[in-house]
CHARMM-style PDB file with segment names, atoms N, HN, CA, C and O in Angstrom:
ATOM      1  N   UNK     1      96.981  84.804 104.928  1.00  0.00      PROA
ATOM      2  CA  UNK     1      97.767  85.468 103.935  1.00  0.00      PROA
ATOM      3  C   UNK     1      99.196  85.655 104.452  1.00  0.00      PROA
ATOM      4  O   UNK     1     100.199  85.723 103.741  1.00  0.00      PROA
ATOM      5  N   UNK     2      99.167  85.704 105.339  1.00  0.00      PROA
ATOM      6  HN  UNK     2      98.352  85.649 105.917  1.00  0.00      PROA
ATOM      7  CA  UNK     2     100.869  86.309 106.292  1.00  0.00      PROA
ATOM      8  C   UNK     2     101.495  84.907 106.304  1.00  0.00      PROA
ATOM      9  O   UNK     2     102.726  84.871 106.283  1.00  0.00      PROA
ATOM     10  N   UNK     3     100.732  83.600 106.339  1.00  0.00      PROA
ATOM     11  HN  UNK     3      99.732  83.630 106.355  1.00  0.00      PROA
ATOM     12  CA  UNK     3     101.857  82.440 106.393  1.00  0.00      PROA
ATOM     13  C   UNK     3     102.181  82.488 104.566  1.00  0.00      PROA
ATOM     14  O   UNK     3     103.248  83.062 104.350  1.00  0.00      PROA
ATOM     15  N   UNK     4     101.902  82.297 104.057  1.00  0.00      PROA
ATOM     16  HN  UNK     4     101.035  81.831 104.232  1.00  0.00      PROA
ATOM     17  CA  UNK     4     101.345  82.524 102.145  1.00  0.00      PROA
ATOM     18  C   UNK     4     102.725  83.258 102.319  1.00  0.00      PROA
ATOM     19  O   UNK     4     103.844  82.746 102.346  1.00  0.00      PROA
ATOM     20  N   UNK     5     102.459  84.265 102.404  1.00  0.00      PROA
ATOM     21  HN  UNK     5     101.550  84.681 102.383  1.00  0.00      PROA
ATOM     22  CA  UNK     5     103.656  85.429 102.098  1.00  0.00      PROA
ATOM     23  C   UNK     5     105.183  84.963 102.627  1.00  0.00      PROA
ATOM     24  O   UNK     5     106.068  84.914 101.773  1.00  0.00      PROA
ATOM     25  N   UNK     6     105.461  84.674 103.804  1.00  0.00      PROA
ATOM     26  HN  UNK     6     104.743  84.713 104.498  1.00  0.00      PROA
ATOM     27  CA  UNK     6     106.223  84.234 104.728  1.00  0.00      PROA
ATOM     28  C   UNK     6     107.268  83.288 104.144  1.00  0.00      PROA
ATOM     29  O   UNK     6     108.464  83.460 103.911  1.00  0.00      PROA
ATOM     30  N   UNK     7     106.259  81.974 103.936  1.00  0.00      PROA
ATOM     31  HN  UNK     7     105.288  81.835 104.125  1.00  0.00      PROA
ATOM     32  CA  UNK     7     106.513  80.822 102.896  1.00  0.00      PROA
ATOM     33  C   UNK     7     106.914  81.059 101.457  1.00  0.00      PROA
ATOM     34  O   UNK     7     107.742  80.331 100.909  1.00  0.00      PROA
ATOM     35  N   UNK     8     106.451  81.867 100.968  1.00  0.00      PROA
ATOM     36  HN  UNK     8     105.778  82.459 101.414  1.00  0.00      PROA
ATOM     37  CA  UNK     8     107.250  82.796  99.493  1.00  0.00      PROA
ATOM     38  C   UNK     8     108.204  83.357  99.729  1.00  0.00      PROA
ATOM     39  O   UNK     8     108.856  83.373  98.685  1.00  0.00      PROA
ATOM     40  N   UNK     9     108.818  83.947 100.633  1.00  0.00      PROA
ATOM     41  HN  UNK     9     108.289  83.934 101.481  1.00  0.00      PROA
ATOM     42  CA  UNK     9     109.900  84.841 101.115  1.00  0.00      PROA
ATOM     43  C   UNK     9     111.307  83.778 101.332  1.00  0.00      PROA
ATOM     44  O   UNK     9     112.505  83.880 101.069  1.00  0.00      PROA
ATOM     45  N   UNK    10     110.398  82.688 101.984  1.00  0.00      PROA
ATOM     46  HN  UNK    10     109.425  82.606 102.198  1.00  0.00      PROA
ATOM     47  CA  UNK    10     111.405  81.643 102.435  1.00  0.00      PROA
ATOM     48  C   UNK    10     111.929  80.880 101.006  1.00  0.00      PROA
ATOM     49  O   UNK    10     113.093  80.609 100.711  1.00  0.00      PROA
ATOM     50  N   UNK    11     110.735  80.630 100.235  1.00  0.00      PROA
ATOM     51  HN  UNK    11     109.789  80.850 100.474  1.00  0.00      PROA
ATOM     52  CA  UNK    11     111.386  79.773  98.975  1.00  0.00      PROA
ATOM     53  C   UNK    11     112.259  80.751  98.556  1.00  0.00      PROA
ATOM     54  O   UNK    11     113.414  80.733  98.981  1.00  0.00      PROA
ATOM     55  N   UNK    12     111.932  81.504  97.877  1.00  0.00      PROA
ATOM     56  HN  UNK    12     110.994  81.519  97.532  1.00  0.00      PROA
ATOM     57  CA  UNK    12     112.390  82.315  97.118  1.00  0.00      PROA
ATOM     58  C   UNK    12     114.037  83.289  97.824  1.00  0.00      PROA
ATOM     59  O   UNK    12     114.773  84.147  97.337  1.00  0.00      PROA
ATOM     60  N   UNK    13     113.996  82.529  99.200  1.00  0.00      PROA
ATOM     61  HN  UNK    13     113.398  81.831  99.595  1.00  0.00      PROA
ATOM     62  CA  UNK    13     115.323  83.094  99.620  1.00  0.00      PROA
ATOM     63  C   UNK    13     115.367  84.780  99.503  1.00  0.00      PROA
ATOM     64  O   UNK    13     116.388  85.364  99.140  1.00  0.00      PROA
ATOM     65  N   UNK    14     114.080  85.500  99.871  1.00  0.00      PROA
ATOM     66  HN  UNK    14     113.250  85.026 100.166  1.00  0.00      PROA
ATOM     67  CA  UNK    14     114.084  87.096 100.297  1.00  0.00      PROA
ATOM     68  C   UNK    14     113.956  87.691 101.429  1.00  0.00      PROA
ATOM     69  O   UNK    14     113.428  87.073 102.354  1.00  0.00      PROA
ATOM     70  N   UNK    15     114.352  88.849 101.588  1.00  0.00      PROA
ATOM     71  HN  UNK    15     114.781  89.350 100.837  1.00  0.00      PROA
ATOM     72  CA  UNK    15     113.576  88.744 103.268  1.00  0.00      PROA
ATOM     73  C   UNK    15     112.213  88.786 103.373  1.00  0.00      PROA
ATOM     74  O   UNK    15     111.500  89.195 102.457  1.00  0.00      PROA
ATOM     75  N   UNK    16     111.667  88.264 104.764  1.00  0.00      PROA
ATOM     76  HN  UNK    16     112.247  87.932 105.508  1.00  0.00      PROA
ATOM     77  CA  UNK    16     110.466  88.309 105.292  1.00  0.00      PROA
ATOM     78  C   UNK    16     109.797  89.592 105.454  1.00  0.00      PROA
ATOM     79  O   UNK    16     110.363  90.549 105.982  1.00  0.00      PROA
ATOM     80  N   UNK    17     108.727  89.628 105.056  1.00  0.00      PROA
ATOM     81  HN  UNK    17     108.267  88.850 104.626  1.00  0.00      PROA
ATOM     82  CA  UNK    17     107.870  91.105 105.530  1.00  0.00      PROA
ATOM     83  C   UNK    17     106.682  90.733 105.772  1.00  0.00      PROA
ATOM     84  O   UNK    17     106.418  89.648 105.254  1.00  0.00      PROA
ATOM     85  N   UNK    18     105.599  91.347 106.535  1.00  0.00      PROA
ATOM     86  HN  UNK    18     105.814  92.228 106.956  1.00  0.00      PROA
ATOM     87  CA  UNK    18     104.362  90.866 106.271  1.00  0.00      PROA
ATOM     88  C   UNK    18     103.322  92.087 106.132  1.00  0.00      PROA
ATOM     89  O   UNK    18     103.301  93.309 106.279  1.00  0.00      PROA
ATOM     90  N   UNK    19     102.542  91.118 105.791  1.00  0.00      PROA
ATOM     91  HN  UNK    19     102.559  90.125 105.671  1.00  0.00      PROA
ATOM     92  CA  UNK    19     100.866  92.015 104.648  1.00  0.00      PROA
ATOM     93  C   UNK    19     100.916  93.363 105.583  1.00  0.00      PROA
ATOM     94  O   UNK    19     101.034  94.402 104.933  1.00  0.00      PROA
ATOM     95  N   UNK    20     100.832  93.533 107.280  1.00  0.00      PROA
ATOM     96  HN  UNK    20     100.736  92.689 107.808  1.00  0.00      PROA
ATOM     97  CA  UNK    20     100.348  94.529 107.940  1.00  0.00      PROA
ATOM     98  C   UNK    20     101.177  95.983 107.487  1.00  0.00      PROA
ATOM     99  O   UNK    20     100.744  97.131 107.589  1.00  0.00      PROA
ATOM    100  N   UNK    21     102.484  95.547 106.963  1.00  0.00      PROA
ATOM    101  HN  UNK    21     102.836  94.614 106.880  1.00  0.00      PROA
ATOM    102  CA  UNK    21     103.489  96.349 106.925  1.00  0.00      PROA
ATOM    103  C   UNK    21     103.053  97.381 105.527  1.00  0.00      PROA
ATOM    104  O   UNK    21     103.740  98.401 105.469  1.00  0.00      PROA
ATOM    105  N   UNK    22     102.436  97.290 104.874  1.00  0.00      PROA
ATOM    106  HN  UNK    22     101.878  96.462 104.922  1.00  0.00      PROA
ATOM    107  CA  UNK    22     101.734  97.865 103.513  1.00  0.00      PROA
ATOM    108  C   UNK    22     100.845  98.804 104.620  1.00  0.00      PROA
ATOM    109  O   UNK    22     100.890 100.034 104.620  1.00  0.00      PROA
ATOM    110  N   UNK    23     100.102  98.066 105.477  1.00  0.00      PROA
ATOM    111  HN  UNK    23     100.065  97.067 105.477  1.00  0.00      PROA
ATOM    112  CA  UNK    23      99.018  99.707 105.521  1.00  0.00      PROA
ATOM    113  C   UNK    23      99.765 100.204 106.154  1.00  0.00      PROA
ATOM    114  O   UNK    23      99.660 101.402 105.890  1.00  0.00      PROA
ATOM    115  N   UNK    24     100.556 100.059 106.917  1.00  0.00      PROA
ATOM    116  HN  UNK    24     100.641  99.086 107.132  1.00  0.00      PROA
ATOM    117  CA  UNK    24     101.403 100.986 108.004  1.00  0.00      PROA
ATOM    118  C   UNK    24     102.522 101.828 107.032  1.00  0.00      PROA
ATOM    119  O   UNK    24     103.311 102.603 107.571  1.00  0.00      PROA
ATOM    120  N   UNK    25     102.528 101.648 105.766  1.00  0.00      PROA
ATOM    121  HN  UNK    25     101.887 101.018 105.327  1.00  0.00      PROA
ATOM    122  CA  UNK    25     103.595 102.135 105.540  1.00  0.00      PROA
ATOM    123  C   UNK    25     102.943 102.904 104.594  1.00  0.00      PROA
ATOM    124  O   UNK    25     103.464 103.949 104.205  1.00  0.00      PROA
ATOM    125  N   UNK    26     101.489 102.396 104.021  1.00  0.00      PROA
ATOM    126  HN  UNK    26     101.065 101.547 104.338  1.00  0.00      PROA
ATOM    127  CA  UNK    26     100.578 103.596 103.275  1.00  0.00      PROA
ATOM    128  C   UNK    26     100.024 104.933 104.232  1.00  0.00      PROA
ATOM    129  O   UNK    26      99.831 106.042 103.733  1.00  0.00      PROA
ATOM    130  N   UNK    27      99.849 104.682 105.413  1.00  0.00      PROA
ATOM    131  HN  UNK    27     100.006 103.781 105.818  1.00  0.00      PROA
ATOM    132  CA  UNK    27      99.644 105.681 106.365  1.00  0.00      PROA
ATOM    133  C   UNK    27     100.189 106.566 106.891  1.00  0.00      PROA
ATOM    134  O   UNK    27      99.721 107.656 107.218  1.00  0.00      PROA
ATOM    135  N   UNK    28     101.462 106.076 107.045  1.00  0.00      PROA
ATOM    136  HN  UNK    28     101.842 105.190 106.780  1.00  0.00      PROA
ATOM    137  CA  UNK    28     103.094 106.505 107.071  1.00  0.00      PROA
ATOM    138  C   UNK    28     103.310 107.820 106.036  1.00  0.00      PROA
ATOM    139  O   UNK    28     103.570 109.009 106.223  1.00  0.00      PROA
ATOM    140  N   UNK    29     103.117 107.159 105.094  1.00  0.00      PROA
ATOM    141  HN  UNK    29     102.906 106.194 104.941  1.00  0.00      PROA
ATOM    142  CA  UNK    29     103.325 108.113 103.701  1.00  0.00      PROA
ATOM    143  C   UNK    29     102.440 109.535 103.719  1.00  0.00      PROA
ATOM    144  O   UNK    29     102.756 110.724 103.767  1.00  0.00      PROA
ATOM    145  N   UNK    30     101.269 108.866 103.659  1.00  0.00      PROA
ATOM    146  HN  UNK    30     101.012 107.900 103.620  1.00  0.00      PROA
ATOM    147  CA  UNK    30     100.021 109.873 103.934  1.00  0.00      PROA
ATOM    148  C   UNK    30     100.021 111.085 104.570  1.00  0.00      PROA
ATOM    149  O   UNK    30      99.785 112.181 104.062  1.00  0.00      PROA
ATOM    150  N   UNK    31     100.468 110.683 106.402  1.00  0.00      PROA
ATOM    151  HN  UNK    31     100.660 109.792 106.815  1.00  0.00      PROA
ATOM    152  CA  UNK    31     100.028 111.435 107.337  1.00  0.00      PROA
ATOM    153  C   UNK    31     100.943 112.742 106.928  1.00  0.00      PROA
ATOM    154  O   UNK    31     100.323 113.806 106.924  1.00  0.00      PROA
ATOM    155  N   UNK    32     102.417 112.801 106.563  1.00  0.00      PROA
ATOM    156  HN  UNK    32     102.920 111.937 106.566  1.00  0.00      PROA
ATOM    157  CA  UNK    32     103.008 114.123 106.867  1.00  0.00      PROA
ATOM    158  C   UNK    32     102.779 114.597 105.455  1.00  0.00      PROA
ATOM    159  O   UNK    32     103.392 115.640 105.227  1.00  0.00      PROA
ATOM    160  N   UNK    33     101.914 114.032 104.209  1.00  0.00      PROA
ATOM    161  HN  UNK    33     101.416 113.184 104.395  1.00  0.00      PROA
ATOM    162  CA  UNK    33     101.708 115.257 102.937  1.00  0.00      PROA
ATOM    163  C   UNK    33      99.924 115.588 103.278  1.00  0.00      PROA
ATOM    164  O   UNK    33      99.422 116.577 102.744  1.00  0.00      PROA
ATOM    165  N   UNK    34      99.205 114.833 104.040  1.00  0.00      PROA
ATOM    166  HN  UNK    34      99.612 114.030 104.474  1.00  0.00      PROA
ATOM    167  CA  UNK    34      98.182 115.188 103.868  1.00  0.00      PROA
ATOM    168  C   UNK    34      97.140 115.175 105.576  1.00  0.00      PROA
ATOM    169  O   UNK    34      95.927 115.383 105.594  1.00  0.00      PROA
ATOM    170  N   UNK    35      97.849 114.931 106.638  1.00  0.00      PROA
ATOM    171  HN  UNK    35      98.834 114.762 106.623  1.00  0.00      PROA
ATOM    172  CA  UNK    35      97.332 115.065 107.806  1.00  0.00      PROA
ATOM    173  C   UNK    35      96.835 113.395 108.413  1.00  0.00      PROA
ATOM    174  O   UNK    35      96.771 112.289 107.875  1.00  0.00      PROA
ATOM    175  N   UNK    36      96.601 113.817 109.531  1.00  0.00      PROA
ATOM    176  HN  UNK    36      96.653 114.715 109.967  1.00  0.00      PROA
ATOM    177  CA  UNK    36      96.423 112.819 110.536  1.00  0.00      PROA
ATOM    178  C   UNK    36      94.249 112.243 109.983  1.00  0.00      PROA
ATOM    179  O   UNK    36      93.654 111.180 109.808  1.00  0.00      PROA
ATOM    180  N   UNK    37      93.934 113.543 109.938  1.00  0.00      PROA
ATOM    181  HN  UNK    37      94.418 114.407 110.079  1.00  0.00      PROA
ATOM    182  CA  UNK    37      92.411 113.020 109.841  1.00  0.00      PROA
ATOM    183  C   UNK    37      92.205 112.184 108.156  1.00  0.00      PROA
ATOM    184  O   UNK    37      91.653 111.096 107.990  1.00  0.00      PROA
ATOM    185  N   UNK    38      92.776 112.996 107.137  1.00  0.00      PROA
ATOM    186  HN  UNK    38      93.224 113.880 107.271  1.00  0.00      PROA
ATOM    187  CA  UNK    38      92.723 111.990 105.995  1.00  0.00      PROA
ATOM    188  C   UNK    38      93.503 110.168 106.233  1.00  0.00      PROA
ATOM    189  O   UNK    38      92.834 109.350 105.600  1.00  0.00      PROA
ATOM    190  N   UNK    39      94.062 109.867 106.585  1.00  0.00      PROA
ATOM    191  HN  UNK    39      94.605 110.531 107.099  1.00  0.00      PROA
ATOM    192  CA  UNK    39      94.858 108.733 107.260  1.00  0.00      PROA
ATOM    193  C   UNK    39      93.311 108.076 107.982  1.00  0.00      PROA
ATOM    194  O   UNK    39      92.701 107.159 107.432  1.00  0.00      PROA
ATOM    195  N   UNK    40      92.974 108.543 108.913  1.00  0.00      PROA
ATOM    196  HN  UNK    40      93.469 109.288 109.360  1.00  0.00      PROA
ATOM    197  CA  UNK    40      91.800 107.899 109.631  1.00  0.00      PROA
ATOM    198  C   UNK    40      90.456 107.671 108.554  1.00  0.00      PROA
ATOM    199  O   UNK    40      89.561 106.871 108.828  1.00  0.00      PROA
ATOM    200  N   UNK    41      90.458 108.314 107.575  1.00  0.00      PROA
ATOM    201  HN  UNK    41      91.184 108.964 107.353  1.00  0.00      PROA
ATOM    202  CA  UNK    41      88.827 108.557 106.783  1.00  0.00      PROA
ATOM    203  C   UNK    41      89.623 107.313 105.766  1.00  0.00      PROA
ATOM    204  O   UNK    41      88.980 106.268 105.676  1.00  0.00      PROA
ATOM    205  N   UNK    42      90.804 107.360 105.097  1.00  0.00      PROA
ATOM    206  HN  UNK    42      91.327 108.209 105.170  1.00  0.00      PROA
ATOM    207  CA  UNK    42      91.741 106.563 104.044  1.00  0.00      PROA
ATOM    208  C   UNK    42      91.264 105.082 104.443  1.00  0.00      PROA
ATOM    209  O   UNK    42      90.699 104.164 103.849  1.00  0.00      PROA
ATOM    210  N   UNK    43      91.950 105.371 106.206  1.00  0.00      PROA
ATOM    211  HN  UNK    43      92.410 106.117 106.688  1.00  0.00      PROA
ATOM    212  CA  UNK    43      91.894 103.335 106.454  1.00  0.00      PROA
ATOM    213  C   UNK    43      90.814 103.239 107.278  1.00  0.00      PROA
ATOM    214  O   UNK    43      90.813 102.245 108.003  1.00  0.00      PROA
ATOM    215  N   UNK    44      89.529 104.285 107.411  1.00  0.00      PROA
ATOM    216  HN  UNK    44      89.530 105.093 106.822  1.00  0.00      PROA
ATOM    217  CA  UNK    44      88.724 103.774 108.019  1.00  0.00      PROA
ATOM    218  C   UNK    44      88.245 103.756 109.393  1.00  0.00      PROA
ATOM    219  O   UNK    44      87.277 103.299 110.000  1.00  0.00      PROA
ATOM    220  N   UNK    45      89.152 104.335 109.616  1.00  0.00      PROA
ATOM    221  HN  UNK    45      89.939 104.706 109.123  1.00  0.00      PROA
ATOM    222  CA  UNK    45      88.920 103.825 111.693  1.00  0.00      PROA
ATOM    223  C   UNK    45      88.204 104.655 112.127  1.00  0.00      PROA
ATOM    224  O   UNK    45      87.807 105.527 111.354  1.00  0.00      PROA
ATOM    225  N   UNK    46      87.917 104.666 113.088  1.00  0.00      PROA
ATOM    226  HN  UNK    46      88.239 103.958 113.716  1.00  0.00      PROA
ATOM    227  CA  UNK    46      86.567 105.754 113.823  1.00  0.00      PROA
ATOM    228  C   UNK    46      87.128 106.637 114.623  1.00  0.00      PROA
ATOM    229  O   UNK    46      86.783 107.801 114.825  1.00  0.00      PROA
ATOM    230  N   UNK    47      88.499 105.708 115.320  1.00  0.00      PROA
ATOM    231  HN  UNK    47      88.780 104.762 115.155  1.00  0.00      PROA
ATOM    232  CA  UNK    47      89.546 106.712 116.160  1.00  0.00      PROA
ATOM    233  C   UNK    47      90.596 107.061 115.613  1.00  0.00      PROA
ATOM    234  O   UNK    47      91.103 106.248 114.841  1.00  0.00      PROA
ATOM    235  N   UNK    48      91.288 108.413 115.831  1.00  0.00      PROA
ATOM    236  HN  UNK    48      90.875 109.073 116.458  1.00  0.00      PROA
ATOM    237  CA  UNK    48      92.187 108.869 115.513  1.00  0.00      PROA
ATOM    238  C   UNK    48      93.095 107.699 116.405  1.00  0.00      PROA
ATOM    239  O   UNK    48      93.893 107.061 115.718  1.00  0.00      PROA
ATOM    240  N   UNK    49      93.066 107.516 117.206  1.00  0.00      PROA
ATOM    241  HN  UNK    49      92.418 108.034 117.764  1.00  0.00      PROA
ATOM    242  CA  UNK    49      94.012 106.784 118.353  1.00  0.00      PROA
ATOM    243  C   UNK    49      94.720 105.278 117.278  1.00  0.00      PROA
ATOM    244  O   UNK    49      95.882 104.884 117.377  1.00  0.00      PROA
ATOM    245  N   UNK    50      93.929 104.823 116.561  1.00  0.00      PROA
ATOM    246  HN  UNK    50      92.985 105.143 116.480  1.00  0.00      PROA
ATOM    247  CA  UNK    50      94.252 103.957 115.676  1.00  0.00      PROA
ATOM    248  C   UNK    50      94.850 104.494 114.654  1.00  0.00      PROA
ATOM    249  O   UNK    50      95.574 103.696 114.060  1.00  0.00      PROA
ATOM    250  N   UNK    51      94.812 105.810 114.119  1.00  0.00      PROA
ATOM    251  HN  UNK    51      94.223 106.458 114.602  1.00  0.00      PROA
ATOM    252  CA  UNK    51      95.374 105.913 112.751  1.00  0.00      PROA
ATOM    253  C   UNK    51      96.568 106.223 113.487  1.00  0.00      PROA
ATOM    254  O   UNK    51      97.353 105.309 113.238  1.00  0.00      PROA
ATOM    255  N   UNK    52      97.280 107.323 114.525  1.00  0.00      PROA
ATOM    256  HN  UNK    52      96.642 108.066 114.727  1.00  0.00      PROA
ATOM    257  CA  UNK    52      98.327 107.132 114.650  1.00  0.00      PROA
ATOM    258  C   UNK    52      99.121 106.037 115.128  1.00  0.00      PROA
ATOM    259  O   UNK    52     100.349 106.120 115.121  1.00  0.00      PROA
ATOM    260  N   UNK    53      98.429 104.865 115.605  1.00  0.00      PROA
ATOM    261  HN  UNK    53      97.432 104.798 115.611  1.00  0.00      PROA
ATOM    262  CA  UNK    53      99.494 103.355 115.376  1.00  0.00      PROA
ATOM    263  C   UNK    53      99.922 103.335 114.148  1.00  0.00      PROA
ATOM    264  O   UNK    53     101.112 103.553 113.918  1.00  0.00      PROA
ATOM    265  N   UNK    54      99.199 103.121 113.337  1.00  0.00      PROA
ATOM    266  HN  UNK    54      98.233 102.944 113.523  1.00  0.00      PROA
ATOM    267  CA  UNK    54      99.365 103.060 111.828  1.00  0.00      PROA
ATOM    268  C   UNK    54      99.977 104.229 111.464  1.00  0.00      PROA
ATOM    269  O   UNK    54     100.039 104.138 110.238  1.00  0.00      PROA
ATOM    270  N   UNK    55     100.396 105.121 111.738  1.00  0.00      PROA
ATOM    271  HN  UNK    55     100.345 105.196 112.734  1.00  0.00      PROA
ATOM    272  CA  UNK    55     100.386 106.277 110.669  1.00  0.00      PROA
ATOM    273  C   UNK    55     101.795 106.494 111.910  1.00  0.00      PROA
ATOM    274  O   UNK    55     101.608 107.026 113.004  1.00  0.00      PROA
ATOM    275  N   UNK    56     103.106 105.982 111.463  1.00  0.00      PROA
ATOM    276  HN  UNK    56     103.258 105.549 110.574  1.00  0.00      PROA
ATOM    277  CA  UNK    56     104.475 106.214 112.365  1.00  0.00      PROA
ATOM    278  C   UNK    56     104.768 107.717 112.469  1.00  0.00      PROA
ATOM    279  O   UNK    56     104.809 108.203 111.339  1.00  0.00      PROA
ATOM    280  N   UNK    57     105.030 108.803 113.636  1.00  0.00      PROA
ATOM    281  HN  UNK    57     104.996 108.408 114.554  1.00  0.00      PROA
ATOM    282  CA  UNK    57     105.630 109.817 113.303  1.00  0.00      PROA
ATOM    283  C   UNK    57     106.643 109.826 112.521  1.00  0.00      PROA
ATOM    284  O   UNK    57     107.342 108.852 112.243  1.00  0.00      PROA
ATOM    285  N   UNK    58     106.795 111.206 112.035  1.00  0.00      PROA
ATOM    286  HN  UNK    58     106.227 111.997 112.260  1.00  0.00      PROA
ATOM    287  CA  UNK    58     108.205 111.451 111.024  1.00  0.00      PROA
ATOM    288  C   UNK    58     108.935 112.150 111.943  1.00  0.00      PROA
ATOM    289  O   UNK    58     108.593 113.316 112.140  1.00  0.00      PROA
ATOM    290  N   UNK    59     109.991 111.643 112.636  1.00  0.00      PROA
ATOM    291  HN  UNK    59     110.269 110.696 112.476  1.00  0.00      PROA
ATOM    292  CA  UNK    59     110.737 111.991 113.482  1.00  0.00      PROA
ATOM    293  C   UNK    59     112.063 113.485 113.228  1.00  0.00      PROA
ATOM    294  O   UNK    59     112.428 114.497 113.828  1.00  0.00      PROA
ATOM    295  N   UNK    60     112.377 112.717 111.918  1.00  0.00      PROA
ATOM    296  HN  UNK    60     112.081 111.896 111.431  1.00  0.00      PROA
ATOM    297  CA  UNK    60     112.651 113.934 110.997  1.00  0.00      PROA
ATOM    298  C   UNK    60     112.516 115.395 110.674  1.00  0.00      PROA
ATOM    299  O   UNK    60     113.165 116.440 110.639  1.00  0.00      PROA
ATOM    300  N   UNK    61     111.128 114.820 110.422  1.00  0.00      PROA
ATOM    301  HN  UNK    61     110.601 113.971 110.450  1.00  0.00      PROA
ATOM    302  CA  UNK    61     110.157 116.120 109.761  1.00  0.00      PROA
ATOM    303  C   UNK    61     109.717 116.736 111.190  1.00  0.00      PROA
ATOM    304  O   UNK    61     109.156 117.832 111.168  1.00  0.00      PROA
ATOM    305  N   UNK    62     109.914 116.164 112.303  1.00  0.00      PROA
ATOM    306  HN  UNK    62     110.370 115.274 112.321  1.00  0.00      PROA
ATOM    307  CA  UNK    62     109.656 116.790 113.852  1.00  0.00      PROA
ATOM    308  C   UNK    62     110.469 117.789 114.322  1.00  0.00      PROA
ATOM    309  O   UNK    62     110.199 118.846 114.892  1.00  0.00      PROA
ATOM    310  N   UNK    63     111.687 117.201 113.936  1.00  0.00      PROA
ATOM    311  HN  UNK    63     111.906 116.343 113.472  1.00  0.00      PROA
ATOM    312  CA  UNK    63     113.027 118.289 114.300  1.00  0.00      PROA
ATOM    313  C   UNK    63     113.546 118.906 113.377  1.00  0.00      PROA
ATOM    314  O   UNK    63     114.622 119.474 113.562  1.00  0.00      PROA
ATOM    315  N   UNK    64     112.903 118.945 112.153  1.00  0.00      PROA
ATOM    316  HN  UNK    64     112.029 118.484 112.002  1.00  0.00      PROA
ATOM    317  CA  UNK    64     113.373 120.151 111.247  1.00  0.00      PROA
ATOM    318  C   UNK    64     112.159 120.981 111.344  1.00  0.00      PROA
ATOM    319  O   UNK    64     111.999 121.452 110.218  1.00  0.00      PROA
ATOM    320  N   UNK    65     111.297 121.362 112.066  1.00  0.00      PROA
ATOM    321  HN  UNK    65     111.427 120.980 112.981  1.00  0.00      PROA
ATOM    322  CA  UNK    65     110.053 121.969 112.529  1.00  0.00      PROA
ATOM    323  C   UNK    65     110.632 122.840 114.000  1.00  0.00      PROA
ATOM    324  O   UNK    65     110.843 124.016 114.295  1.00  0.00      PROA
ATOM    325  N   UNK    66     110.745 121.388 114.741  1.00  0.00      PROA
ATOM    326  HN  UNK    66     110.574 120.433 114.501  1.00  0.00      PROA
ATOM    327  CA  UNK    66     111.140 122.352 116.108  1.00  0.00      PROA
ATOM    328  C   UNK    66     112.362 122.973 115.946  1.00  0.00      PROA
ATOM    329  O   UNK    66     112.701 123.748 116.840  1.00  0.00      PROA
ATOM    330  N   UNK    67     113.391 122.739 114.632  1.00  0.00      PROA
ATOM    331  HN  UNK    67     113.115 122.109 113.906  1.00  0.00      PROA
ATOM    332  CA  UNK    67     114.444 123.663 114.513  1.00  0.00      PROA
ATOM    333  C   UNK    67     114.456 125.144 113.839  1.00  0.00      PROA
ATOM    334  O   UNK    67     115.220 126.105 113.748  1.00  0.00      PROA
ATOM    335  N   UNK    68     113.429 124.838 113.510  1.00  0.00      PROA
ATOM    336  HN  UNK    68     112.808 124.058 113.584  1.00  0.00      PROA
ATOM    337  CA  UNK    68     112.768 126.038 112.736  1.00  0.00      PROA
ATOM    338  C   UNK    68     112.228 127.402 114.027  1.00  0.00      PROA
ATOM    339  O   UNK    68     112.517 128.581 114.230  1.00  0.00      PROA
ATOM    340  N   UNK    69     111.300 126.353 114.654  1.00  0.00      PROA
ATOM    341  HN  UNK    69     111.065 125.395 114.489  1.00  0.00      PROA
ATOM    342  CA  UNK    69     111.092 127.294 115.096  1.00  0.00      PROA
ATOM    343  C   UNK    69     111.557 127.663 116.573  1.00  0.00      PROA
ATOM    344  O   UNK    69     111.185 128.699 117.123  1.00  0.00      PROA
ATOM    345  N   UNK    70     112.495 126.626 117.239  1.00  0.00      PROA
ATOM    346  HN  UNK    70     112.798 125.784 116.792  1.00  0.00      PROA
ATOM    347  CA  UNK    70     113.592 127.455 117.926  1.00  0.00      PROA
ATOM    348  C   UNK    70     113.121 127.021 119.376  1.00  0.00      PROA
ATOM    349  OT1 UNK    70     113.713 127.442 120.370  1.00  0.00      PROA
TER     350      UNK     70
END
């Protein structure tokens, strides 16, 4: 599927992305409205250690937390 996609990107003169980038970016979304363990039960994995690959911190949402609380 990732050459498929790749090869469409190229005809079509868009940028490149590939398929993996959807769950990582559905997990992404997930983790800071609804937690780290829904993310793991969502995509499945048995380890938390896998959902946070997938599931990017919000670096953001880190330091308007630790600014909060000082």
């Amino acid at each position: 599927m990732r050459q498929a996609v790749q090869r469409a990107c190229r005809k079509n003169e868009i940028p490149e992305w590939f398929p993996y980038q959807i769950k990582h970016t559905f997990a992404t979304e997930v983790r800071p409205k609804h937690g780290l363990d829904v993310v793991q039960a969502l995509m499945g994995h048995k380890s938390s250690v896998v959902s946070q690959v997938n599931a990017y911190v919000n670096l953001k949402m880190a330091a308007t937390v630790a600014f909060k609380i000082g």
